[in-house]
Phi, psi and omega in degrees: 000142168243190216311314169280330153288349153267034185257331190215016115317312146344276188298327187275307208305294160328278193328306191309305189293310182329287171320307200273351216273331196287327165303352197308144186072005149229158161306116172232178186276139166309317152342283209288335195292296184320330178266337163272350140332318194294342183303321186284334180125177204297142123220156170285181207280321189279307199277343148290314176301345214224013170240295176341285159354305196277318179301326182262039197253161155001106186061004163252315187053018202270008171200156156247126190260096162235116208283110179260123215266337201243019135199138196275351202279303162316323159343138158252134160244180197192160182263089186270162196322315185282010160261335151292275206326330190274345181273327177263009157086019179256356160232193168209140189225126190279346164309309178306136151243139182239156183256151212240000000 
C-alpha cells in the first residue's frame, strides 16, 4: 500500500466508527452503514470488508460483526463499548483516523 492508500484506510476506517457511533444501541445491516458511508463518496464493497476486519480483528474489538454466511451485505454489525471509547476519543488507534 503507499502513503494514500493508507491515508484513506485510516479515514474510512473513522468513518465507519463515526457512522456506527450515530447508531449506537441498535444493530444495522452492513448494507445501510455502506449507503450512510455514501454521504462521504463511493467506497466499495472490498475496501468496507478489509475495515470491518481490522476494526473487529484480534486485540481491536471496536465492533461486532454477525457474519450472514448467504450475502455478506446483510451481515449485521454493531459498536462496542471499546468502539464508543475510540469514538469519543478515550482511546487511540494509530489506524483509525476520527475527525474531531
Amino acid at each position: 500500500m503507499n502513503l494514500v492508500q493508507v491515508a484513506e484506510a485510516k479515514i474510512l476506517r473513522g468513518d465507519i466508527i463515526e457512522t456506527l457511533y450515530t447508531y449506537y444501541g441498535t444493530d444495522i445491516r452492513i448494507a445501510v452503514l455502506k449507503s450512510a458511508l455514501r454521504a462521504k463518496g463511493f467506497v466499495e464493497d472490498k475496501e468496507i470488508q478489509k475495515a470491518v476486519y481490522y476494526l473487529g480483528g484480534e486485540g481491536k474489538r471496536y465492533i461486532h460483526v454477525e457474519i450472514n454466511r448467504d450475502n455478506w451485505m446483510d451481515s449485521l454489525i454493531w459498536l462496542t463499548p471499546a468502539g464508543v471509547n475510540l469514538a469519543e476519543g478515550d482511546i487511540e488507534d494509530k489506524g483509525v483516523e476520527i475527525n474531531e
